[in-house]
PyMOL commands that place a pseudoatom at each C-alpha (Angstrom):
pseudoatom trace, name=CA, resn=UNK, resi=1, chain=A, elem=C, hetatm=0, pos=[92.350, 109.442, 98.409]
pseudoatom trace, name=CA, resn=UNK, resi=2, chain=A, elem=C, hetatm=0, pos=[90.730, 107.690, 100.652]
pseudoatom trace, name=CA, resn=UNK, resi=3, chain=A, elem=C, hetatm=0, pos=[91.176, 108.383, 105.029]
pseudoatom trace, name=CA, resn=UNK, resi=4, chain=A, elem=C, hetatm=0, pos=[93.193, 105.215, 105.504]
pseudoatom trace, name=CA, resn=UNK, resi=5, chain=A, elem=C, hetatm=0, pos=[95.116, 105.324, 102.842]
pseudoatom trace, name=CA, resn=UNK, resi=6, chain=A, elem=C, hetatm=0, pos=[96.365, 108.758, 103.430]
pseudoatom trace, name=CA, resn=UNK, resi=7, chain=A, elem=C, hetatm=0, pos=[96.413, 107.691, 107.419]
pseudoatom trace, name=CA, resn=UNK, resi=8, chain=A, elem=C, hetatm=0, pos=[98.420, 104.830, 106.250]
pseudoatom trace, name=CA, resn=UNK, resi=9, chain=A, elem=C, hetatm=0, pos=[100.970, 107.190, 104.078]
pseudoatom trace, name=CA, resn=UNK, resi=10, chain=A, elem=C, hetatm=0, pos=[100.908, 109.068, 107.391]
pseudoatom trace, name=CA, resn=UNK, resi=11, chain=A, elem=C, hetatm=0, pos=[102.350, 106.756, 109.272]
pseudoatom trace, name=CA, resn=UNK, resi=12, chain=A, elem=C, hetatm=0, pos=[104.883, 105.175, 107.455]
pseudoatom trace, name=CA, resn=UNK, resi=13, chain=A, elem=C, hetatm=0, pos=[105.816, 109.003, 107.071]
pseudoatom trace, name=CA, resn=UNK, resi=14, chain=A, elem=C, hetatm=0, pos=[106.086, 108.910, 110.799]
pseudoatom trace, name=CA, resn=UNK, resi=15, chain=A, elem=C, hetatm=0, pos=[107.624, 105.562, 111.012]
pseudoatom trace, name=CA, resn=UNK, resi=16, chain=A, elem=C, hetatm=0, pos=[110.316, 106.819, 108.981]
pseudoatom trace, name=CA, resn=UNK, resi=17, chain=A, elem=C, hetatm=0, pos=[110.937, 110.090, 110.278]
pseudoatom trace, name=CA, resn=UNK, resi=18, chain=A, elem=C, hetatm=0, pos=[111.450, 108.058, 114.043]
pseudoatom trace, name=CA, resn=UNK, resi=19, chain=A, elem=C, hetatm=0, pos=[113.774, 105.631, 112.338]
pseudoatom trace, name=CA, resn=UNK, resi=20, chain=A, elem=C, hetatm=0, pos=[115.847, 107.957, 110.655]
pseudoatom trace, name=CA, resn=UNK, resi=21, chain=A, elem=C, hetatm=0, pos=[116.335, 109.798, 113.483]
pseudoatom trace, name=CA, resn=UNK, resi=22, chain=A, elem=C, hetatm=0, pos=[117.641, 106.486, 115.479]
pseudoatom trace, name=CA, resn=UNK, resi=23, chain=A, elem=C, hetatm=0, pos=[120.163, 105.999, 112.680]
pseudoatom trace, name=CA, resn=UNK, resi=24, chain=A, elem=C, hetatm=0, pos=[120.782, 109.440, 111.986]
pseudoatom trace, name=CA, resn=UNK, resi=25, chain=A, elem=C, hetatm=0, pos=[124.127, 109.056, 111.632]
pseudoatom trace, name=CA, resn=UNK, resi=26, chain=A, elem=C, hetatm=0, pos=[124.198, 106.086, 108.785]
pseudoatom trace, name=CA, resn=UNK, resi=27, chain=A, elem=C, hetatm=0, pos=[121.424, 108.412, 107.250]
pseudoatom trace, name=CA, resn=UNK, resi=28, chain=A, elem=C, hetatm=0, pos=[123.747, 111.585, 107.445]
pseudoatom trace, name=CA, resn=UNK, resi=29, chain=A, elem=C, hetatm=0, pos=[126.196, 109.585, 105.960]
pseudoatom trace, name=CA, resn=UNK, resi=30, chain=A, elem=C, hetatm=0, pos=[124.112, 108.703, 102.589]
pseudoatom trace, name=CA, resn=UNK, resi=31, chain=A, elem=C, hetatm=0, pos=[122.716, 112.178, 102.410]
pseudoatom trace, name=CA, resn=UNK, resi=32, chain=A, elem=C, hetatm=0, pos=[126.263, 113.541, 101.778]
pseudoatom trace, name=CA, resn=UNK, resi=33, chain=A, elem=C, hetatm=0, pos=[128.020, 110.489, 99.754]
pseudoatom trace, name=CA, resn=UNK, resi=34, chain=A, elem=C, hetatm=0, pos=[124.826, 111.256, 97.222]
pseudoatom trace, name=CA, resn=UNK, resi=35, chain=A, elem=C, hetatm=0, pos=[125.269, 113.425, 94.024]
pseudoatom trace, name=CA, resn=UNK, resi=36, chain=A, elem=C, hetatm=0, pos=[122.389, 115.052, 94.172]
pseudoatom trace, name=CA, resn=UNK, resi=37, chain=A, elem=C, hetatm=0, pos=[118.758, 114.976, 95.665]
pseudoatom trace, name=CA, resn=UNK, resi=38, chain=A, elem=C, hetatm=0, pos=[117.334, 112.668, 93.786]
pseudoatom trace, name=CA, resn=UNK, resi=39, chain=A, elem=C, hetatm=0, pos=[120.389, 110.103, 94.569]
pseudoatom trace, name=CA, resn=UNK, resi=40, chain=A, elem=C, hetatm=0, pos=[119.855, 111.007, 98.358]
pseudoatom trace, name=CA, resn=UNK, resi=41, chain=A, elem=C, hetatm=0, pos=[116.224, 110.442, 98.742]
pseudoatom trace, name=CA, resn=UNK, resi=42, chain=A, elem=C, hetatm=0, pos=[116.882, 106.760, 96.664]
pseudoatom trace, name=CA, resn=UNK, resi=43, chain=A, elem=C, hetatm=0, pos=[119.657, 105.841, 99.444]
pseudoatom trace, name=CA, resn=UNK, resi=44, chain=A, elem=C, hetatm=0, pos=[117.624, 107.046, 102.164]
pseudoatom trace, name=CA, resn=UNK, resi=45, chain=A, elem=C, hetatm=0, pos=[114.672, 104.529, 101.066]
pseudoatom trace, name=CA, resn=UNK, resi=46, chain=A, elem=C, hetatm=0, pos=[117.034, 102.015, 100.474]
pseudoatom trace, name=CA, resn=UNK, resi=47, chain=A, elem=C, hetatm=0, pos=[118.562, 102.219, 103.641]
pseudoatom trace, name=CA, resn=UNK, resi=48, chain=A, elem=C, hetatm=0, pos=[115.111, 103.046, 105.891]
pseudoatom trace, name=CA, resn=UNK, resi=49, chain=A, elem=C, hetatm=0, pos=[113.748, 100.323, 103.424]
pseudoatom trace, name=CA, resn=UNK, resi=50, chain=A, elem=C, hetatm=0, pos=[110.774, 103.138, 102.959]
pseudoatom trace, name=CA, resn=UNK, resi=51, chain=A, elem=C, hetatm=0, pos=[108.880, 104.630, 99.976]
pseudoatom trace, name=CA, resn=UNK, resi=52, chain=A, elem=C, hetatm=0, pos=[110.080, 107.644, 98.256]
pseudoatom trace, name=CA, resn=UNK, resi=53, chain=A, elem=C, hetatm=0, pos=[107.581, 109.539, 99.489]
pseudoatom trace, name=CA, resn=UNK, resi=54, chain=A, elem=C, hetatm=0, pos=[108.883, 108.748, 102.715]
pseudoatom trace, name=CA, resn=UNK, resi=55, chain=A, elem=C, hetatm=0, pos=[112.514, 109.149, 101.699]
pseudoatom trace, name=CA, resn=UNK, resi=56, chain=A, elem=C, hetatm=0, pos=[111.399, 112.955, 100.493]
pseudoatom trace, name=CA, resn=UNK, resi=57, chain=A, elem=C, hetatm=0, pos=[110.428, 113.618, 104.783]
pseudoatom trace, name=CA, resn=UNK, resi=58, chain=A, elem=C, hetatm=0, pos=[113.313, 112.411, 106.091]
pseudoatom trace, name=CA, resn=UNK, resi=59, chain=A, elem=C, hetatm=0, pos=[115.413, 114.352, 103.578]
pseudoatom trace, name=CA, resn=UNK, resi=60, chain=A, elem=C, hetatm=0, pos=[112.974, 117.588, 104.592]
pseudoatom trace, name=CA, resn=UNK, resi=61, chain=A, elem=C, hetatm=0, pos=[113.746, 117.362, 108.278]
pseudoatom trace, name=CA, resn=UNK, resi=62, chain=A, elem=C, hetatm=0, pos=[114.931, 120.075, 109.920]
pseudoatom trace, name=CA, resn=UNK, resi=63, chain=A, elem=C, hetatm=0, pos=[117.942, 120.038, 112.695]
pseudoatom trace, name=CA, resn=UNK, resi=64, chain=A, elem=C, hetatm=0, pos=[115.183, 121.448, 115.374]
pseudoatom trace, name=CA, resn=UNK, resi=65, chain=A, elem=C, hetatm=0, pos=[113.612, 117.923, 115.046]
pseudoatom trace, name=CA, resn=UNK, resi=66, chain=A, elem=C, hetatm=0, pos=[116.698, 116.623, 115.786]
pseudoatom trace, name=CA, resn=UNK, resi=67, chain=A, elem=C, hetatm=0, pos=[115.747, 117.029, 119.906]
pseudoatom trace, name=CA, resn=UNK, resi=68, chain=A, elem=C, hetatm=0, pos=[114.939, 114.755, 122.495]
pseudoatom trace, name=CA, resn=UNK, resi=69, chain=A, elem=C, hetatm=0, pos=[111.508, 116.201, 122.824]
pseudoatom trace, name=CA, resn=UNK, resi=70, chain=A, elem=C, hetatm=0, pos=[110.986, 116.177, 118.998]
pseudoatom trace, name=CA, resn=UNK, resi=71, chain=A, elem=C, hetatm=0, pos=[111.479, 112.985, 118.843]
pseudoatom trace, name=CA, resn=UNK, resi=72, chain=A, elem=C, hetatm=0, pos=[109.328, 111.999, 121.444]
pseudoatom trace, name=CA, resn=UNK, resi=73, chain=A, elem=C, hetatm=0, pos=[106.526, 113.470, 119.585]
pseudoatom trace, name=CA, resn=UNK, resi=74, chain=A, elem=C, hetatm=0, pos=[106.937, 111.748, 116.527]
pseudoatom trace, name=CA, resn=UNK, resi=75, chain=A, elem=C, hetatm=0, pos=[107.131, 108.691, 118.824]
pseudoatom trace, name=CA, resn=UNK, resi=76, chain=A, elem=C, hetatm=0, pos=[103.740, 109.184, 120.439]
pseudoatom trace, name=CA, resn=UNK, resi=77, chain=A, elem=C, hetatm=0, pos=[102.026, 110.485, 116.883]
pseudoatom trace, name=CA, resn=UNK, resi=78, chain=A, elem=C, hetatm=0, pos=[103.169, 106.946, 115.388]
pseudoatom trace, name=CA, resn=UNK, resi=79, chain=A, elem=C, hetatm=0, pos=[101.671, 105.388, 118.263]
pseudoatom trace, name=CA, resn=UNK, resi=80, chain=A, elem=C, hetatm=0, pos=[98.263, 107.241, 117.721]
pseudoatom trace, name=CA, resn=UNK, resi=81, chain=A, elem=C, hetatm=0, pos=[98.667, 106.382, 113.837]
pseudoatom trace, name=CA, resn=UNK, resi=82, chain=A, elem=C, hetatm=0, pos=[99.261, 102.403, 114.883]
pseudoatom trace, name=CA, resn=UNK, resi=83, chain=A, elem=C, hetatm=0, pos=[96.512, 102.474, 117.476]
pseudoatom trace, name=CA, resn=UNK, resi=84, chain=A, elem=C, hetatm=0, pos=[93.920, 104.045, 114.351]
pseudoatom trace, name=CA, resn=UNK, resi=85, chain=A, elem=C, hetatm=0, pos=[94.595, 101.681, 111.718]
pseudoatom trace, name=CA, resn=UNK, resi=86, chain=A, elem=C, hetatm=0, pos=[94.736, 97.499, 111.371]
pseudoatom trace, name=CA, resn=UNK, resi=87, chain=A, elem=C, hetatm=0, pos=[96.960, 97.658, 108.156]
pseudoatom trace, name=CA, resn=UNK, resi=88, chain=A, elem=C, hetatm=0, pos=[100.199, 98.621, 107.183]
pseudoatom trace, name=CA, resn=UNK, resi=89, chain=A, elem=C, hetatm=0, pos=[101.372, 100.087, 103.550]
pseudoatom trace, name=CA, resn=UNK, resi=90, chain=A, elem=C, hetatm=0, pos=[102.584, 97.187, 102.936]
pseudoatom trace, name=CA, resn=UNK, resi=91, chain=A, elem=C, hetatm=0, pos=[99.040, 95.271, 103.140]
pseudoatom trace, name=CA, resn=UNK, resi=92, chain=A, elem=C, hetatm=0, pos=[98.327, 98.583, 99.945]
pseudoatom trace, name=CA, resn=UNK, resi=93, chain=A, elem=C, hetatm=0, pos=[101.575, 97.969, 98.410]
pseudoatom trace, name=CA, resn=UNK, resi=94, chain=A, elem=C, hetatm=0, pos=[100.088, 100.157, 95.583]
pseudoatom trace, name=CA, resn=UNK, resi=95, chain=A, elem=C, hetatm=0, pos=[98.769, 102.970, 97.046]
pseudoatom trace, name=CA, resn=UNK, resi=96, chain=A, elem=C, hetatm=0, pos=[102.057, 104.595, 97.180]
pseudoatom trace, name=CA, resn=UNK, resi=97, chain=A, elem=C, hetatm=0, pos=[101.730, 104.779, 93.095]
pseudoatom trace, name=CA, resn=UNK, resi=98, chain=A, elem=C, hetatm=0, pos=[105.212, 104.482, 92.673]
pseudoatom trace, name=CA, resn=UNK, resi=99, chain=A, elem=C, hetatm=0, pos=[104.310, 100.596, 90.883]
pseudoatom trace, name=CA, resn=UNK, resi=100, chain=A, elem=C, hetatm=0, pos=[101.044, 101.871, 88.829]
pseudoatom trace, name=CA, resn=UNK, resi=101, chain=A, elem=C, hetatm=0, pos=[101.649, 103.491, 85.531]
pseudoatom trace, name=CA, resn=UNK, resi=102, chain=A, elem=C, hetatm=0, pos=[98.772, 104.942, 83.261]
pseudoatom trace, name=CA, resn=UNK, resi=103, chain=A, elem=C, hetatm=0, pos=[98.859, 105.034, 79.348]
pseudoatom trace, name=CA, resn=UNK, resi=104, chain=A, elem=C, hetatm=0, pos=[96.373, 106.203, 77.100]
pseudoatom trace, name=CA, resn=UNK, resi=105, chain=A, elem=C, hetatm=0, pos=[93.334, 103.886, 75.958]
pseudoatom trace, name=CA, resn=UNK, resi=106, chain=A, elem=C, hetatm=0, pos=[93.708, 102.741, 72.320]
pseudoatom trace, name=CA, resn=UNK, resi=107, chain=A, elem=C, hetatm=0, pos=[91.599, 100.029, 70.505]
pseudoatom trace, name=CA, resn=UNK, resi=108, chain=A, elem=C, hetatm=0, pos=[93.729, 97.183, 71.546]
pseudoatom trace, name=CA, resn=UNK, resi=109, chain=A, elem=C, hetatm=0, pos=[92.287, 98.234, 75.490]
pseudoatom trace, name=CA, resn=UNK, resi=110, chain=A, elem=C, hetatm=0, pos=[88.989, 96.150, 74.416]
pseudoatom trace, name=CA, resn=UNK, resi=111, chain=A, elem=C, hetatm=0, pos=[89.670, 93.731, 76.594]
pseudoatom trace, name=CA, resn=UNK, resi=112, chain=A, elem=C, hetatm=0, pos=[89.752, 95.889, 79.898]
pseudoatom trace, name=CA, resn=UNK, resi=113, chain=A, elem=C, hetatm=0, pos=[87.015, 97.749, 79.227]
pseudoatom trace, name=CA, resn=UNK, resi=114, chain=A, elem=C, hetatm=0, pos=[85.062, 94.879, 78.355]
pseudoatom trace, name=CA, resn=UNK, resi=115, chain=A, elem=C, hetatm=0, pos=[85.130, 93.952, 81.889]
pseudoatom trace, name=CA, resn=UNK, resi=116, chain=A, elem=C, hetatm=0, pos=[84.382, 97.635, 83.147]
pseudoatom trace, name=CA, resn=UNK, resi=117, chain=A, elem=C, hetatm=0, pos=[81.206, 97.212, 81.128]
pseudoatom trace, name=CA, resn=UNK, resi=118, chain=A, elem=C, hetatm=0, pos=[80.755, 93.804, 82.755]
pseudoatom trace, name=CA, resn=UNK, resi=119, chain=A, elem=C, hetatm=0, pos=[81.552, 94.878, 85.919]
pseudoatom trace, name=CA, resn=UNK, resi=120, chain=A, elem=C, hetatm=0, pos=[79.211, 98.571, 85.852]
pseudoatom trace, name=CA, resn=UNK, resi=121, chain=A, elem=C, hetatm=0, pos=[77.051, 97.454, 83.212]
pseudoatom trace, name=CA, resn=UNK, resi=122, chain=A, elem=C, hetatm=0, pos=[77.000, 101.660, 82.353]
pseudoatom trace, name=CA, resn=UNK, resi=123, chain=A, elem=C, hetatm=0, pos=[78.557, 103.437, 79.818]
pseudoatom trace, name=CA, resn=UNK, resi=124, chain=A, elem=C, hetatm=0, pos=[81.554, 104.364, 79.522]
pseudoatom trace, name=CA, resn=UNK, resi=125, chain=A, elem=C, hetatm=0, pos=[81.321, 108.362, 79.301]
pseudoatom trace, name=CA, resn=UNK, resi=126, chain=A, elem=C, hetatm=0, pos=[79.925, 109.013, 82.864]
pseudoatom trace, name=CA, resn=UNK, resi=127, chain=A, elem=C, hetatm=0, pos=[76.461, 109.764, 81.899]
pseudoatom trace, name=CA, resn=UNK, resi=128, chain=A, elem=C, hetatm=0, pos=[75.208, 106.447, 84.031]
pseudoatom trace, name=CA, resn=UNK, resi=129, chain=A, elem=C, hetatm=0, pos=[72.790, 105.625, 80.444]
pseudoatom trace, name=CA, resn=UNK, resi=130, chain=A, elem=C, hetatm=0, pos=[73.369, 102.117, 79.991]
pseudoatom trace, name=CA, resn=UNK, resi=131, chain=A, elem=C, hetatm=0, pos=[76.396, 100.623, 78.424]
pseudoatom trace, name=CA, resn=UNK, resi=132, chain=A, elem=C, hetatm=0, pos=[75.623, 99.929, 74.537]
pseudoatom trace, name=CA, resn=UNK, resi=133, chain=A, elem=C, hetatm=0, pos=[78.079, 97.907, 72.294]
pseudoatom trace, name=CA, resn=UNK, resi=134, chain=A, elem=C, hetatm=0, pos=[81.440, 98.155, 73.316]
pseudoatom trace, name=CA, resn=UNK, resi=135, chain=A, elem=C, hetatm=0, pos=[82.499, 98.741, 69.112]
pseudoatom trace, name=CA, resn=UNK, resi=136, chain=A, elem=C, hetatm=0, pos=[80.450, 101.564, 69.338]
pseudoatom trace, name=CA, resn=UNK, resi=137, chain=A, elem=C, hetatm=0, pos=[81.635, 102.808, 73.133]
pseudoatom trace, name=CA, resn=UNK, resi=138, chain=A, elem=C, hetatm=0, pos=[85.206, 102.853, 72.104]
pseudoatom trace, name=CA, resn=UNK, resi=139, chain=A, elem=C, hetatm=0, pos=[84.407, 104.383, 69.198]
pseudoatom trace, name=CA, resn=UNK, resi=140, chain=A, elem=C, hetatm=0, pos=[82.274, 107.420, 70.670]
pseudoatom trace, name=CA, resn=UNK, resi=141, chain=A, elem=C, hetatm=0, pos=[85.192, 107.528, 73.627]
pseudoatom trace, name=CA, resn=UNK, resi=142, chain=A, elem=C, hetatm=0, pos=[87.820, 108.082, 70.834]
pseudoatom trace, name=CA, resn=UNK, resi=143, chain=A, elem=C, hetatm=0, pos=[85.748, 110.291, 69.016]
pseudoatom trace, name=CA, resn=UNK, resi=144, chain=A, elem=C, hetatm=0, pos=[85.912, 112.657, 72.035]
pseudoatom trace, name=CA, resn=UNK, resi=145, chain=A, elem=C, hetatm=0, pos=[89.361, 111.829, 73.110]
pseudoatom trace, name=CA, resn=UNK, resi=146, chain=A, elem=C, hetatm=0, pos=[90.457, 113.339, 69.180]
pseudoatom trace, name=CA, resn=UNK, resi=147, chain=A, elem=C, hetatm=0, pos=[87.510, 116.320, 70.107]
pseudoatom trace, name=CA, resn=UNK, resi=148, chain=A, elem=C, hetatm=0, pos=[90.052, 116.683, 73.161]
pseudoatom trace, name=CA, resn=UNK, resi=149, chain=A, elem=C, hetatm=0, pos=[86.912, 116.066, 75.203]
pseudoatom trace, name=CA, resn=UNK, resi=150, chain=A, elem=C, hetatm=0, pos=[87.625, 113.294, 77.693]
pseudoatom trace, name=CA, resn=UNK, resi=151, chain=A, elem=C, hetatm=0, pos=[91.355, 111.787, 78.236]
pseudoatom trace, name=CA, resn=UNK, resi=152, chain=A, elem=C, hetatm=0, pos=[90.842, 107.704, 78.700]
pseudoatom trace, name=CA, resn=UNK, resi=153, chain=A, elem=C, hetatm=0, pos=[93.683, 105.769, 80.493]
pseudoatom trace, name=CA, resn=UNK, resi=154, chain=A, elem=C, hetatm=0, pos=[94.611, 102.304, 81.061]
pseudoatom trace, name=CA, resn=UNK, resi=155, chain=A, elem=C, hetatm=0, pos=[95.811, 101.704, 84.611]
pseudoatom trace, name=CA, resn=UNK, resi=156, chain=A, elem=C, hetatm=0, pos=[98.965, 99.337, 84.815]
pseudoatom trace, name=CA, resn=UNK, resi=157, chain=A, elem=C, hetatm=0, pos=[100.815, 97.420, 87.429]
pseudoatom trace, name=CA, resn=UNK, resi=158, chain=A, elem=C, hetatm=0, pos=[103.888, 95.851, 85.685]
pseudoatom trace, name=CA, resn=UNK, resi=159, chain=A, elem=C, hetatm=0, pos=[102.813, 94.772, 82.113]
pseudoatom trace, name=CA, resn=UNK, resi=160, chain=A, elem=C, hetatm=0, pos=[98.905, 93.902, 83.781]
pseudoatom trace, name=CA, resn=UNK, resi=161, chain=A, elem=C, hetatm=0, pos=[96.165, 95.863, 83.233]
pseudoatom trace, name=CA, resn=UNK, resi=162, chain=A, elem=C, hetatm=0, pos=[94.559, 96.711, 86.542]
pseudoatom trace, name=CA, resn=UNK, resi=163, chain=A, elem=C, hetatm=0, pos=[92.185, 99.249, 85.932]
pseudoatom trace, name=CA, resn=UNK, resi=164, chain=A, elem=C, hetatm=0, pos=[90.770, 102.525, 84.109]
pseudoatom trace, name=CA, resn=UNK, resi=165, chain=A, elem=C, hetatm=0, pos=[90.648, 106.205, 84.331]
pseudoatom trace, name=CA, resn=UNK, resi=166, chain=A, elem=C, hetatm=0, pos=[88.267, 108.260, 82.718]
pseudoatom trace, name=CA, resn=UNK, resi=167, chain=A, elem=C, hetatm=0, pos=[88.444, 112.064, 82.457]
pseudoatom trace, name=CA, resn=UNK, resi=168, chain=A, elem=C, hetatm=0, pos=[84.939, 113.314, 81.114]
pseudoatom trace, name=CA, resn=UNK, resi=169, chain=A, elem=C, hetatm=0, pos=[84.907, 117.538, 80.016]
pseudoatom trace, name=CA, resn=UNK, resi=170, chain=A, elem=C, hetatm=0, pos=[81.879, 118.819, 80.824]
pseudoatom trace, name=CA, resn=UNK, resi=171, chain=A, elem=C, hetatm=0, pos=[80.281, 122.081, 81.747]
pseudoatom trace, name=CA, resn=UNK, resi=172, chain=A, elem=C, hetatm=0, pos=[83.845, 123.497, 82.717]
pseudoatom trace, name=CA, resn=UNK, resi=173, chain=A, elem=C, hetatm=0, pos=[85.142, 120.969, 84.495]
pseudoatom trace, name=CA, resn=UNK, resi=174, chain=A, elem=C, hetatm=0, pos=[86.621, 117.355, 83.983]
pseudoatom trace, name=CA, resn=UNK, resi=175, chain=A, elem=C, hetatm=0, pos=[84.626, 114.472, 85.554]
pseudoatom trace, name=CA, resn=UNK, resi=176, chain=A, elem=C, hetatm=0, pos=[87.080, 112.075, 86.883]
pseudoatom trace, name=CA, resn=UNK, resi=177, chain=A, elem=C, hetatm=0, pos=[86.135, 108.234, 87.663]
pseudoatom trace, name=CA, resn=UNK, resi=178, chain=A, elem=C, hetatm=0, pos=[88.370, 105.769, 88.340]
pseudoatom trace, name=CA, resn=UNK, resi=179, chain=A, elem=C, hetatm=0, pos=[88.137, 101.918, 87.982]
pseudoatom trace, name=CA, resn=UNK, resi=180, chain=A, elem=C, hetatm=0, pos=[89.795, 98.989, 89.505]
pseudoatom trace, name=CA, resn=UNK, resi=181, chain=A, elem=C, hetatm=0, pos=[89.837, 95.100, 88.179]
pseudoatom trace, name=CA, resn=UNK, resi=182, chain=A, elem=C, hetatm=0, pos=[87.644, 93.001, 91.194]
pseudoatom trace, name=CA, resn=UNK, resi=183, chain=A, elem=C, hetatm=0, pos=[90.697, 91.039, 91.369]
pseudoatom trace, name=CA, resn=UNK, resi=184, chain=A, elem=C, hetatm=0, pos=[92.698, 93.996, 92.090]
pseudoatom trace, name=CA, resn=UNK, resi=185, chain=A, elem=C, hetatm=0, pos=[91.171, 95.778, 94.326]
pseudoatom trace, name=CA, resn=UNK, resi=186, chain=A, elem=C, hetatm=0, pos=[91.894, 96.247, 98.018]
pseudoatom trace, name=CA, resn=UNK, resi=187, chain=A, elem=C, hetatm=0, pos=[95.620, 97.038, 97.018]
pseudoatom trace, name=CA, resn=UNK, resi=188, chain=A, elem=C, hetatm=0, pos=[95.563, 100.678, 97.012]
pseudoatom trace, name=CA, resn=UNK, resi=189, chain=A, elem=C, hetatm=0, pos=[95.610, 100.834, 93.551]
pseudoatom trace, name=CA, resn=UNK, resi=190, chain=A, elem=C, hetatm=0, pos=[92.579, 103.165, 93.078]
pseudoatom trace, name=CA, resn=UNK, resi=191, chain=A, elem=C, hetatm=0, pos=[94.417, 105.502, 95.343]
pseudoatom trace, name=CA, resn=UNK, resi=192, chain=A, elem=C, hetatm=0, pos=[97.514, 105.184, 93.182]
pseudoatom trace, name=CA, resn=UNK, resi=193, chain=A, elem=C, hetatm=0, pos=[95.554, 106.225, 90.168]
pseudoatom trace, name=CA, resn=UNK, resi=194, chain=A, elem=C, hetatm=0, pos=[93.568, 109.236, 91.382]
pseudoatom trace, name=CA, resn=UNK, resi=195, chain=A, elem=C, hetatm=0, pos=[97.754, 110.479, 92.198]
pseudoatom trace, name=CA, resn=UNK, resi=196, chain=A, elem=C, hetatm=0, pos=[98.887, 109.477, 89.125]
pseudoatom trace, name=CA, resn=UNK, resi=197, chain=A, elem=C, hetatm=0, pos=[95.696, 110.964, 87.025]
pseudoatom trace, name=CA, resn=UNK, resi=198, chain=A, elem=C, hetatm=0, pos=[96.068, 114.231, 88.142]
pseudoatom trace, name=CA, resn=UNK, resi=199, chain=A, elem=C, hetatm=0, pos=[98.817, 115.414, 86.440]
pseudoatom trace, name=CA, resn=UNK, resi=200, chain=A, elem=C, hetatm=0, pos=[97.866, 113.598, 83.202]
pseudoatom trace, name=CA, resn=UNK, resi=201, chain=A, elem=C, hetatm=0, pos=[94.889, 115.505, 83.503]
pseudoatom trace, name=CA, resn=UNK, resi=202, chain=A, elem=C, hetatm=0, pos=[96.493, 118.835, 83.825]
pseudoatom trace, name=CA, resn=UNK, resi=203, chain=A, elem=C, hetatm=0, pos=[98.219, 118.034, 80.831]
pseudoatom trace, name=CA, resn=UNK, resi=204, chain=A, elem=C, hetatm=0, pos=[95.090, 117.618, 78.613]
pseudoatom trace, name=CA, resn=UNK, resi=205, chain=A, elem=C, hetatm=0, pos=[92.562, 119.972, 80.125]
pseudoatom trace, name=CA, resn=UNK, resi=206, chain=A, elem=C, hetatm=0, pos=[95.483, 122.941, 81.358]
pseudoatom trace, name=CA, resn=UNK, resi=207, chain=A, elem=C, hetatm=0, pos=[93.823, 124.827, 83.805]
pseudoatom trace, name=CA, resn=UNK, resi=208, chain=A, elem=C, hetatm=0, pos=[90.152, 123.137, 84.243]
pseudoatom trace, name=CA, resn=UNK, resi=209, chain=A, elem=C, hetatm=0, pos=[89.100, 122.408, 87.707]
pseudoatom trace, name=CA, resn=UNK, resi=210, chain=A, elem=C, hetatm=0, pos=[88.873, 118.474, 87.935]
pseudoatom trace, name=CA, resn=UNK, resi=211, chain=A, elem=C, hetatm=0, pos=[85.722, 116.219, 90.093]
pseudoatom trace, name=CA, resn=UNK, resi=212, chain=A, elem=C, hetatm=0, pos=[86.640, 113.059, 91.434]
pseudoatom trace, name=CA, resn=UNK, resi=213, chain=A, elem=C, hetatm=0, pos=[83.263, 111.145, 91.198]
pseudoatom trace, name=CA, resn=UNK, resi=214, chain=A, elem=C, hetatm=0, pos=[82.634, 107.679, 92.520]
pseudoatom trace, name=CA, resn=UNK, resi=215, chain=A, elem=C, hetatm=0, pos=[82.360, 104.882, 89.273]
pseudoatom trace, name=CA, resn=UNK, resi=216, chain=A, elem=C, hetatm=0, pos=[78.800, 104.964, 89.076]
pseudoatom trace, name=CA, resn=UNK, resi=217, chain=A, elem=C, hetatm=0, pos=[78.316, 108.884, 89.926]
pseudoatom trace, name=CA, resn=UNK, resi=218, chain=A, elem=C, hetatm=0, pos=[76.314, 110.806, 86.741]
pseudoatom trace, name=CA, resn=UNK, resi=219, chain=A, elem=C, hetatm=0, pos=[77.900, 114.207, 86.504]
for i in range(1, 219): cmd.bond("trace and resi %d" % i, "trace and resi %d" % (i + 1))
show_as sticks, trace
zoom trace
């Protein structure tokens, strides 16, 4: 992820950590009208009008930073957080990932990787040859994807497609790359897909140590 995103996630961590603790008590109060966890950390975002992620802090706080000093430290590291960065979370709505879904790439994906090709003008399994026909690209990629050697994804925000992830086995290890749509980017949505790809890659490659690699990286 990249340093301003996860600054960014940092503060709005902080931001709601400090808020919670101003409204502890209406906070309190939704923790124990919830069923369960789940239901708390949803009415603590709700309330704090904060991510999940964020939701998930304030329900981890202990009653030690509960204290006048504690929460003068939280105070002065959001200040430090505001003071590094221009933008707030909600200039990257997507970075959070909890908007960006991934599927798997079938042959109706043409479309989107049509403009990857456009866009890298390489192919599409990582080797940085250049791109040949896209019939014959998707074909090769689902080839290997059957092999269970790479895992293809379709990044999507709502019903768009946004983007695509591409996990490449090779020598051991799964080559990640991730691409975003020009007209998407600057969202935080390649953040939200290297979070979301990770556990989809666990699932098809159990156990094999996985390399983030910039778009036009060769393994």
């Amino acid at each position: 992820m990249p340093d301003h995103d996860i600054s960014a996630a940092r503060r709005e961590i902080t931001n709601a950590l400090l808020t919670a603790l101003d409204r502890r008590h209406e906070v309190l109060d939704a923790i124990v009208e919830a069923e369960n966890t789940q239901a708390a950390v949803d009415a603590v975002a709700a309330l704090l009008e904060t991510s999940h992620q964020s939701a998930e802090a304030v329900i981890g706080l202990s009653f030690d930073r509960l204290t006048k000093s504690s929460r003068r430290k939280i105070a002065a590291q959001l200040e430090d957080l505001n003071s590094q960065l221009s933008f707030t979370v909600g200039e990257r709505p997507a970075a959070s990932g909890e908007t960006l879904t991934l599927r798997p790439f079938d042959e109706s994906d043409r479309d989107i990787f049509e403009a990857r090709t456009a866009d890298m003008h390489t192919a599409g399994d990582g080797s940085g040859a250049p791109a040949g026909g896209l019939d014959d690209e998707i074909s090769a990629a689902l080839g290997r994807v059957s092999s269970e050697d790479a895992a293809w994804f379709v990044a999507l925000e709502g019903p768009a497609k946004v983007g695509m992830v591409f996990g490449e086995l090779l020598d051991g290890e799964v080559n990640v790359r991730i691409w975003i749509h020009p007209e998407h980017r600057k969202k935080g949505l390649g953040t939200a897909a290297l979070r979301k790809c990770r556990s989809e890659m666990a699932a098809y490659f159990p156990a094999v140590p996985m390399v983030v690699r910039a778009p036009g990286a060769t393994p």
